[in-house]
C-alpha positions as CSV (number, residue, x, y, z in Angstrom):
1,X,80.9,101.3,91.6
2,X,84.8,101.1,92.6
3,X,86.0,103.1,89.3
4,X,83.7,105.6,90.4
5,X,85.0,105.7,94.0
6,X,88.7,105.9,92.6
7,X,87.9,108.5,90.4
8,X,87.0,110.4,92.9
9,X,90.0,109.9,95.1
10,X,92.0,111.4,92.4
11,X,90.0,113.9,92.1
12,X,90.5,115.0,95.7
13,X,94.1,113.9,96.2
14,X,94.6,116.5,92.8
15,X,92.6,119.2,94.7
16,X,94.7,119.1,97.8
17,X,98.5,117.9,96.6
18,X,98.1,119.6,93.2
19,X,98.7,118.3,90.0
20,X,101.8,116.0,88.8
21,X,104.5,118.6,88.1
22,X,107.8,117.4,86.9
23,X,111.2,119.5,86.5
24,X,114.4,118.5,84.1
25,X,118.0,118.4,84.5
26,X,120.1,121.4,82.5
27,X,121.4,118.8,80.6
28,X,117.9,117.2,79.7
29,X,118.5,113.9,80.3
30,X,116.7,113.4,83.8
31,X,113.4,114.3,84.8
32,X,111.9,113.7,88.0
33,X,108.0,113.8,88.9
34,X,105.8,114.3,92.2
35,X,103.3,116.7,93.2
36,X,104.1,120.2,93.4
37,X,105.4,120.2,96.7
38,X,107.5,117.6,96.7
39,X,108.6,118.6,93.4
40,X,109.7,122.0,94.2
41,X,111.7,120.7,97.7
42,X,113.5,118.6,95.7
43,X,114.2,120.8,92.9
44,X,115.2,123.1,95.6
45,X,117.9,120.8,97.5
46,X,119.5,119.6,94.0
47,X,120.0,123.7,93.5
48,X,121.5,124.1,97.0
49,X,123.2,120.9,97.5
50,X,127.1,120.5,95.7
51,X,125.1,119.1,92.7
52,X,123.3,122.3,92.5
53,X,125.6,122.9,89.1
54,X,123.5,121.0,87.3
55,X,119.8,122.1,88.1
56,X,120.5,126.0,88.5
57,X,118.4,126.9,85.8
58,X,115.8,124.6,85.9
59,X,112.1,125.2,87.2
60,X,109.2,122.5,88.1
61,X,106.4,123.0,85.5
62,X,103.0,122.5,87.5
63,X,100.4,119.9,85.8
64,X,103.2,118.7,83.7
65,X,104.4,114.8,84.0
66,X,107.5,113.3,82.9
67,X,105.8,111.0,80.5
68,X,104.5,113.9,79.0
69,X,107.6,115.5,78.3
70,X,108.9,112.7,76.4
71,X,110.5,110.6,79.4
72,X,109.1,107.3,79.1
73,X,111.9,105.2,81.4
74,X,110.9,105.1,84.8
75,X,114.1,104.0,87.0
76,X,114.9,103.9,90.5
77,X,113.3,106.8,92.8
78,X,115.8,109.6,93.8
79,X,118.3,108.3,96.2
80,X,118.6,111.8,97.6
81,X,115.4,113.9,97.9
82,X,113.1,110.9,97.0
83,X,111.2,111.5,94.1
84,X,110.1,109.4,91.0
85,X,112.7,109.5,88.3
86,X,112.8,108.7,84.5
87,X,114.8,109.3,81.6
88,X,114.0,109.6,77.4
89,X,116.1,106.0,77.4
90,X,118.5,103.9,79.0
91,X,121.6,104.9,77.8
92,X,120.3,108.3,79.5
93,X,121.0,107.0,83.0
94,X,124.3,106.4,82.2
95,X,124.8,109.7,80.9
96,X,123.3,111.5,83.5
97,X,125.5,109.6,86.3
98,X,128.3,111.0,84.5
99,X,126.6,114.7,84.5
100,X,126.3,114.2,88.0
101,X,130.0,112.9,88.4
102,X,131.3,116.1,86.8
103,X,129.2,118.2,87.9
104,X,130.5,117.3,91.6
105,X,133.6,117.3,91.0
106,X,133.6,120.7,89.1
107,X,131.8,121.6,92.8
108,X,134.8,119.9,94.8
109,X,137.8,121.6,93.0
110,X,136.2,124.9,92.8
111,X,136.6,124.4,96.3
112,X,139.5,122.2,97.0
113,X,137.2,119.4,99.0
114,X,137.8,116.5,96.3
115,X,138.4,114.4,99.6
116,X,134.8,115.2,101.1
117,X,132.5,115.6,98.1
118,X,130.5,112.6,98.8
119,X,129.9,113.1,102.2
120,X,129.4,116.5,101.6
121,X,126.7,116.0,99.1
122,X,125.0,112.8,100.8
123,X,124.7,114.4,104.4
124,X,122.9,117.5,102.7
125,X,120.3,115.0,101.1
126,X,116.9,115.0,102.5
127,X,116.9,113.8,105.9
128,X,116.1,109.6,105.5
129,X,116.6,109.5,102.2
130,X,119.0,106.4,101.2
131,X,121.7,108.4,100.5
132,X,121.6,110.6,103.9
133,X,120.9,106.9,105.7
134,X,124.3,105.6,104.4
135,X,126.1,108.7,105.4
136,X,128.9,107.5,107.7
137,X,130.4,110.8,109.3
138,X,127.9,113.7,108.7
139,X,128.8,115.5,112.3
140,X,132.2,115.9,111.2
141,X,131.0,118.6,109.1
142,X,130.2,120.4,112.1
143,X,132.9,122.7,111.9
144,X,132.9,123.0,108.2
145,X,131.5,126.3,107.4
146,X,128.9,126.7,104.9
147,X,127.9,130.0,103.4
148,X,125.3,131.1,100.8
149,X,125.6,135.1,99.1
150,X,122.3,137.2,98.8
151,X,122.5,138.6,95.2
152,X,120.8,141.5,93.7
153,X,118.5,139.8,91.3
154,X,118.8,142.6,88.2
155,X,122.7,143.2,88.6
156,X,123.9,139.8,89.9
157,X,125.7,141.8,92.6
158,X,126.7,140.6,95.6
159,X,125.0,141.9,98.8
160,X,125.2,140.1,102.2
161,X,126.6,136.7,103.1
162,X,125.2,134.2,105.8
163,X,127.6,131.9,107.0
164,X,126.8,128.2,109.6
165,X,127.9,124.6,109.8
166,X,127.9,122.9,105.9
167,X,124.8,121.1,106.4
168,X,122.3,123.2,107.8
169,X,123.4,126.0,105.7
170,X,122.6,124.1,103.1
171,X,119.0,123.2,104.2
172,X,118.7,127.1,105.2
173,X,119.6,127.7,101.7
174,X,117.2,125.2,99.8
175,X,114.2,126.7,102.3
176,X,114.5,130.1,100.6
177,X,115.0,128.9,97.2
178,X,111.9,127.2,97.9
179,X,110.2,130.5,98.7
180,X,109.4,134.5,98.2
181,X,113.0,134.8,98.4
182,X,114.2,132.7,95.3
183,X,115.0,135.7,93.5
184,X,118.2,136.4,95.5
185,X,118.9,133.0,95.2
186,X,118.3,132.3,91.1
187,X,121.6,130.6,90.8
188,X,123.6,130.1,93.8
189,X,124.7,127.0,95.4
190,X,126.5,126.6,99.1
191,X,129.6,127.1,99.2
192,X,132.2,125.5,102.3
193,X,134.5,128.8,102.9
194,X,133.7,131.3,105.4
195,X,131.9,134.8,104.4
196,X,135.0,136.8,104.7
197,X,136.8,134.5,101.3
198,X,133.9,136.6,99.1
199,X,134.8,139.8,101.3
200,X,132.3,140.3,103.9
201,X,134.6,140.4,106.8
202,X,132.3,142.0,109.3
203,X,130.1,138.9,111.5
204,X,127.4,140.0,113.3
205,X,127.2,138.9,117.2
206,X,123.9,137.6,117.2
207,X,122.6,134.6,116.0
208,X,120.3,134.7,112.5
209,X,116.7,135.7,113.5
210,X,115.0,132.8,111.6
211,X,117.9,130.1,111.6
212,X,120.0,130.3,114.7
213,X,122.8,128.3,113.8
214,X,123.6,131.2,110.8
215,X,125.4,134.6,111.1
216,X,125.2,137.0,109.0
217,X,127.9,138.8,107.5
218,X,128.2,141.7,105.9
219,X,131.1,143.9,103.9
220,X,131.0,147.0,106.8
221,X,129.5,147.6,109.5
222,X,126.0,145.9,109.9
223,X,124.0,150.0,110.9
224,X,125.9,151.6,107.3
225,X,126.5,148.9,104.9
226,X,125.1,149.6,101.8
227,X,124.6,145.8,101.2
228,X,122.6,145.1,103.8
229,X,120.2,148.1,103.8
230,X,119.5,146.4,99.9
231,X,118.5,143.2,101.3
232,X,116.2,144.4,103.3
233,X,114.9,146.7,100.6
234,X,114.5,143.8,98.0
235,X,113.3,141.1,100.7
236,X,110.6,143.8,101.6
237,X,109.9,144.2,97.7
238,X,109.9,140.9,97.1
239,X,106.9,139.6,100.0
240,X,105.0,142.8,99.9
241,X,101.3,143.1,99.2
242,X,102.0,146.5,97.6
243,X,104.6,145.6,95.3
244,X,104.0,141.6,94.1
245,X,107.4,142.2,93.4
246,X,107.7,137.7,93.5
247,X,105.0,137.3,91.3
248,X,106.3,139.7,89.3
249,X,109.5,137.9,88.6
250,X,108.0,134.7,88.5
251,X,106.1,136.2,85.3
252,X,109.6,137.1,84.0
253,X,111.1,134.0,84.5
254,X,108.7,131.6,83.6
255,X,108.0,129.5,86.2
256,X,104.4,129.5,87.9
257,X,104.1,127.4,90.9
258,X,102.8,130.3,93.4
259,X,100.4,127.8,95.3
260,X,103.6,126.4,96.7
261,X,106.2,129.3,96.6
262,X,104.1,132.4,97.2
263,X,103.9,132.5,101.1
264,X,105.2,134.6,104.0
265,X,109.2,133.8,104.6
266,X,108.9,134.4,108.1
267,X,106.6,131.0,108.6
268,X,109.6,129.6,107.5
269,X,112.1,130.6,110.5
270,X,113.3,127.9,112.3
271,X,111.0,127.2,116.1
272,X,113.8,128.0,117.9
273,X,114.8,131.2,116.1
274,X,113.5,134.6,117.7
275,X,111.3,135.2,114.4
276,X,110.0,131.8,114.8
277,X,109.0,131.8,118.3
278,X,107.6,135.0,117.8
279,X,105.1,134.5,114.8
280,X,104.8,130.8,115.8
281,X,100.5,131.4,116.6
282,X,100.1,133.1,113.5
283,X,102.1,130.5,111.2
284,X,100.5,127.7,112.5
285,X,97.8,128.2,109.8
286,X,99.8,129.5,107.1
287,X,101.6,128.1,104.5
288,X,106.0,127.4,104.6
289,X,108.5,126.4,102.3
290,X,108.3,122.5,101.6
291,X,111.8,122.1,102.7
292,X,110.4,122.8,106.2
293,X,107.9,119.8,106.0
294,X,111.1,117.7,107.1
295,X,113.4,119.6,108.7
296,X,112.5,121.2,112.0
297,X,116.1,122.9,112.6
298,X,117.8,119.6,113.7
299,X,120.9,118.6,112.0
300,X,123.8,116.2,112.1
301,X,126.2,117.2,115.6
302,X,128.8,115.6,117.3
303,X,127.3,116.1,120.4
């Protein structure tokens, strides 16, 4: 019969896409729902994006809905990284537009870009999302720099620096929170100043081996800095078989989704990018951060 044949459906779209898996808000009054993937790239880009202040400690919780957390008011989808949203009622949406107000504007004057928030925080959303489609003036972001901080994950200390345009930076960023490397990225959220604000003065000469638009940056001298030799160490900790150093944290924080997260980083360099082109054969059957399912490297230019 048809019920059968549906039944079955779901049974093979939850084998391949995973179960409904939902993550919250720090304040609690939003949830949004999808499958794990789509889940964890949105969680991902909230963290990264100038709203990132109010999703930094949140995690998506596989096989968990919305509904079943107690949020019963389905609203609009996400206008940003398109995902199914509810709240516990509807006095929640108001509140939570107003978390998102401040939470922006907290991001803005931190910086001193109260003029540009908007644009800054549409023109990072999810490439065709409504909110990216009624961006007017993304490529004038081009020269904004955007720069995310590699952090120790036990000391909170800060390593390296990778600077680019705004945008992609961003992007860059919500690819490795999205990955192995979340652990040097637990909190952080881009930030539009250039490397050398936080102290890491020295840029190197070549471009970023898995996102060419990036540099990298660094306190002294790439060869001796301290900081730099660490982030190798950690990143080699972190993705190796030896160590299941990811896994390991993942245990310690509480968050579980390894089907989607646990892969190799380097599938994750951009095609263009010299790690890229060189592991391209081998990645083509492996898995990559969901925030690569959309973006290929391309971004907004005035060119």
């Amino acid at each position: 019969s048809n019920v059968d044949a549906g039944g079955d459906e779901g049974e093979v779209a939850t084998s391949i896409l995973g179960e409904l898996s939902s993550f919250v808000s720090n304040d609690g009054l939003y949830c949004a729902e999808d499958f794990p993937r789509n889940a964890e790239a949105s969680l991902a880009l909230k963290k990264a994006s100038p709203i990132g202040g109010l999703f930094n400690g949140t995690f998506v919780m596989v096989g968990s809905s919305c509904r079943a957390r107690g949020y019963t008011v389905q609203h609009s989808d996400d206008d940003c990284a398109p995902i199914s949203v509810f709240f516990r009622s509807s006095s929640d949406i108001d509140a939570y537009e107003m978390s998102k107000r401040v939470a922006l504007n907290a991001w803005a004057t931190t910086w001193g870009v109260q003029d540009r928030v908007m644009l800054m925080y549409a023109c990072t959303c999810k490439i065709g999302s409504p909110l990216y489609r009624s961006a007017e003036g993304c490529a004038s972001l081009e020269s904004v720099p955007g720069v995310f901080i590699h952090r120790d994950p036990q000391r909170g200390t800060m390593l390296t620096c990778t600077q680019g345009p705004f945008v992609p930076v961003t992007w860059a960023l919500a690819t490795l929170k999205a990955s192995p490397l979340l652990p040097l990225h637990l909190h952080d959220q881009v930030a539009p100043i250039p490397c050398a604000e936080f102290g890491f003065y020295v840029m190197s000469s070549r471009q970023d081996h898995c996102f060419p638009m990036n540099r990298f940056c660094s306190r002294t001298e790439l060869e001796s800095d301290v900081g730099a030799r660490v982030t190798d160490e950690l990143e080699s900790y972190l993705i190796d078989d030896k160590f299941h150093g990811f896994e390991t944290f993942a245990e310690q924080h509480g968050f579980d989704d390894m089907a989607v997260l646990n892969h190799d980083p380097l599938c994750n360099c951009l095609p263009d990018s010299e790690q890229g082109f060189k592991h391209r054969e081998r990645c083509m059957d492996l898995p990559h951060s969901p925030i690569r399912d959309w973006w290929n490297g391309s971004y907004p230019t005035s060119r």
